[in-house]
C-alpha positions as CSV (number, residue, x, y, z in Angstrom):
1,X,81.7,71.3,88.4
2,X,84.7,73.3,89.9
3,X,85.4,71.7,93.5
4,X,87.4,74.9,94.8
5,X,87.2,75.1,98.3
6,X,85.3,78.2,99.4
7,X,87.7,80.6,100.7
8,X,85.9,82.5,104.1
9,X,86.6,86.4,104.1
10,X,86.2,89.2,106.8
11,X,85.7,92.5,105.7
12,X,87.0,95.4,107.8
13,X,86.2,99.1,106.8
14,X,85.3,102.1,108.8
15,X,83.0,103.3,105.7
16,X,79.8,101.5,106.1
17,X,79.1,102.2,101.9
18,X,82.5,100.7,101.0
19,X,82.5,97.9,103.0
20,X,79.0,96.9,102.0
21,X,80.2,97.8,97.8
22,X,83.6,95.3,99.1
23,X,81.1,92.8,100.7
24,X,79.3,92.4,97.3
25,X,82.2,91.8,95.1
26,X,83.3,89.5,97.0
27,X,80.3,87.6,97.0
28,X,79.9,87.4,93.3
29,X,82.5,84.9,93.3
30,X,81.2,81.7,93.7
31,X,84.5,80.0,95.6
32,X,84.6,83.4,97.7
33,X,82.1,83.8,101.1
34,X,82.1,86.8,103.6
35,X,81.7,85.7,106.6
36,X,81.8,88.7,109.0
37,X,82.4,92.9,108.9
38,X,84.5,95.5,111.0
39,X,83.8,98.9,111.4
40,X,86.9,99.3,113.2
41,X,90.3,97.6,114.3
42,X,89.1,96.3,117.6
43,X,86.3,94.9,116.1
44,X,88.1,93.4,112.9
45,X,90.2,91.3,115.5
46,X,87.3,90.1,117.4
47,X,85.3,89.0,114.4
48,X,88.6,87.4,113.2
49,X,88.8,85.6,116.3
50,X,85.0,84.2,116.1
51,X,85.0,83.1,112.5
52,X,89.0,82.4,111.8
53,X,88.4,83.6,108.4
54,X,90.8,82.2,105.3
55,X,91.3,85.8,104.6
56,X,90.8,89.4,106.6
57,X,90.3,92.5,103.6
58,X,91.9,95.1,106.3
59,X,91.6,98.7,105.6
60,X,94.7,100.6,106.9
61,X,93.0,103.9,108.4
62,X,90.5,102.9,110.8
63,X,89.2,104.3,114.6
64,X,90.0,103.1,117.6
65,X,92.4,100.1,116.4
66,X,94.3,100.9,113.1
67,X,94.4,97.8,110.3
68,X,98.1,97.6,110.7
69,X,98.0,97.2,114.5
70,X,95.2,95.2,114.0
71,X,97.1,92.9,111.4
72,X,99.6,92.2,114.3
73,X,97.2,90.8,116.3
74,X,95.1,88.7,114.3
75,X,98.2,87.2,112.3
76,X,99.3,86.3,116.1
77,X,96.7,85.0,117.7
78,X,95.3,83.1,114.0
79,X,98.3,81.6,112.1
80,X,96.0,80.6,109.5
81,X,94.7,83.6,108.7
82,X,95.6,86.1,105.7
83,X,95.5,89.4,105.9
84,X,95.3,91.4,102.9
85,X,95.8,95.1,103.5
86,X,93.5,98.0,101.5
87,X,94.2,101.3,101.2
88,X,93.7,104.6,99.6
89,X,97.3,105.6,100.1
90,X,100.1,104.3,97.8
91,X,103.0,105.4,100.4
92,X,105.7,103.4,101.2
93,X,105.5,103.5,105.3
94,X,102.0,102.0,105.7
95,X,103.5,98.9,103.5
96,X,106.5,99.0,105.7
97,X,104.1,98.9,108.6
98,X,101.8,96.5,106.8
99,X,105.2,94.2,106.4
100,X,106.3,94.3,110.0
101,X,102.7,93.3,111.1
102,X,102.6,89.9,108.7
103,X,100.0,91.1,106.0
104,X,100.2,88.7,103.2
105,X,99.4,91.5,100.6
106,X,98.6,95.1,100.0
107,X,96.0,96.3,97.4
108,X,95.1,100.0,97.2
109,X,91.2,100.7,97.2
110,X,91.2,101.8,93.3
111,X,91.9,98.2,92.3
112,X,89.2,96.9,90.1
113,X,86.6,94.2,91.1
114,X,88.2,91.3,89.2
115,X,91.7,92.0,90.7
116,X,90.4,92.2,94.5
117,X,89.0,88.6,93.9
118,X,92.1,87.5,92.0
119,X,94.0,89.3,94.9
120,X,92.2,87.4,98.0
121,X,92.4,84.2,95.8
122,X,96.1,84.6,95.5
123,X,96.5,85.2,99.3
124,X,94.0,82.5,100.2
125,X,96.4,80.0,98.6
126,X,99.3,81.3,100.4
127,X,100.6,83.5,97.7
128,X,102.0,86.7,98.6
129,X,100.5,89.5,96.6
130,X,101.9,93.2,96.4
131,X,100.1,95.8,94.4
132,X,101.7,96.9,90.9
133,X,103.4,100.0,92.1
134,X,104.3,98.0,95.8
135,X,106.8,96.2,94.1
136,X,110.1,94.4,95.2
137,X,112.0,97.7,95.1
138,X,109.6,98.5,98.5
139,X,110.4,95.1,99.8
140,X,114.4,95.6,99.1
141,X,114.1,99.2,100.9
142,X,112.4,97.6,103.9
143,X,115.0,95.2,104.5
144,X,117.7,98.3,104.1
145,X,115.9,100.1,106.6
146,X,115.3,97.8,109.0
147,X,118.1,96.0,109.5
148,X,117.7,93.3,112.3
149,X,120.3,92.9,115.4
150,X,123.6,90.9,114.8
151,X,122.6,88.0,116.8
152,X,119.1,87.8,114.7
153,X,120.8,87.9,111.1
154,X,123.2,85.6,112.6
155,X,120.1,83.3,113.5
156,X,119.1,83.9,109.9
157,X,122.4,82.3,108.1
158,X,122.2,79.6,110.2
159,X,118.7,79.2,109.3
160,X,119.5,79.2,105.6
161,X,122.4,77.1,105.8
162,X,120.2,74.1,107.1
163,X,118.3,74.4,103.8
164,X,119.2,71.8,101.0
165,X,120.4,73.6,97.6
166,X,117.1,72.9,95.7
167,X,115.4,74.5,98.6
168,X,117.9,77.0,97.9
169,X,117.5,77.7,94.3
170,X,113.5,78.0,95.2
171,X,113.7,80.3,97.5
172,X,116.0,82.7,95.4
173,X,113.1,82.7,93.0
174,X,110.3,83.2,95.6
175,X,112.5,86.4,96.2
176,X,112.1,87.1,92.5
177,X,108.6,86.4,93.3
178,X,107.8,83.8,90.8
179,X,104.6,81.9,91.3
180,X,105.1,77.8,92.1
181,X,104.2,77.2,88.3
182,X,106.9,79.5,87.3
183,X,109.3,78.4,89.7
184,X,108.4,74.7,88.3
185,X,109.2,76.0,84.9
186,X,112.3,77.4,85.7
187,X,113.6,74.7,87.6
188,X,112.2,71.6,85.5
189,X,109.9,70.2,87.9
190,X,105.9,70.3,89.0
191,X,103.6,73.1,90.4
192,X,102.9,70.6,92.6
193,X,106.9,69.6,94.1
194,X,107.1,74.2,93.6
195,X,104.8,73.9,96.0
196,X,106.2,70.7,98.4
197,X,109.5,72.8,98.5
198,X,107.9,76.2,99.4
199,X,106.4,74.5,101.8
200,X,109.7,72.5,103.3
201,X,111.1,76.2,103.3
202,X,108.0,77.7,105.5
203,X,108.8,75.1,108.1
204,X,112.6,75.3,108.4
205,X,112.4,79.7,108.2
206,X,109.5,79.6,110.7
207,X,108.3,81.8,108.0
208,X,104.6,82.8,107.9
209,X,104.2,83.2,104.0
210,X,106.1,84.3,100.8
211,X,106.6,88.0,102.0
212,X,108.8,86.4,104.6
213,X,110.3,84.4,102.6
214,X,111.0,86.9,100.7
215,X,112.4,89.3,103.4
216,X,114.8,86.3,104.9
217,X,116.5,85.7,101.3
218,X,117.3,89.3,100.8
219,X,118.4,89.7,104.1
220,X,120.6,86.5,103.9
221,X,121.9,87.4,100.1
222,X,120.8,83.8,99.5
């Protein structure tokens, strides 16, 4: 008998169809339960903030509140709370956005069934999960383009130089964005100590998932 923990999901769509067709994928995984729905922003955050789901499904375009505003306020108010973003457009600024508002992944609504519940399992576990054409190159670009203040990438090299050089050499291949069993493969030790140092490195960056992690080692050239 599997003992996964059952991972709680909040579904927020403005189209009352998709969301219902989203609702009942998710709940043919077994490990996977949907605990509330959004129609809009405003009301994804609220439902977020009754049932601090494991993971919000956030649709970028909706009324009243958009998903990436809305991101920004339920990864602030509920630290342990993923947001995986969903969209029908494949364009560069509404990952940006996405980015800047903490989503922990970005799926675009043609994704099949099996990869959506692959996707929020991914997130769930504090993975950090970009759609196949959102790939690192979009995560190199934002960093280009939005360069922090002096003072805050000086805050960032003294961040990283409190680090210990294992933590180091893990986070250079988080950057690459290798999983904690490939990072355990590449470095000779467990998933499990992967995980241990990812986790050190979360702490000490004041870093919210693997996307940030990500973003701080480009940004310091670690």
């Amino acid at each position: 008998m599997s003992t996964r923990a059952v991972t709680r999901v909040v579904v927020a769509d403005d189209q009352a169809l998709l969301r219902a067709g989203l609702s009942g994928i998710i709940r043919t995984a077994p490990d996977l339960a949907v605990v509330g729905e959004a129609g809009d922003g405003n009301e994804a955050v609220q439902v977020a903030r009754d049932t601090a789901p494991d993971v919000v499904l956030m649709d970028v375009r909706m009324p009243a509140l958009d998903g990436i505003a809305a991101t920004r306020m339920v990864t602030s108010s509920l630290p342990g709370t993923r947001v995986l973003m969903l969209t029908t457009f494949d364009m560069d600024e509404y990952v940006y956005g996405a980015l800047r508002a903490g989503a922990s992944g970005f799926l675009l609504k043609d994704v099949p069934p099996a990869d959506l519940i692959a996707a929020i399992r991914v997130v769930a576990a504090g993975e950090a999960l970009l759609a196949p054409p959102v790939t690192r190159r979009l995560i190199e670009r934002f960093v280009t383009s939005a360069a922090p203040e002096p003072s805050a990438q000086t805050a960032v090299h003294s961040q990283i130089a409190g680090i210990t050089q294992r933590e180091r050499d893990v986070l250079r291949l988080v950057a690459e964005g290798l999983s904690n069993a490939e990072i355990g493969a590449r470095l000779h030790i467990t998933p499990g100590t992967a995980k241990t140092h990812v986790g050190h490195l979360l702490a000490k960056l004041g870093a919210r998932d693997r996307v940030q992690l990500v973003i701080l080692a480009l940004r310091s050239k670690v």
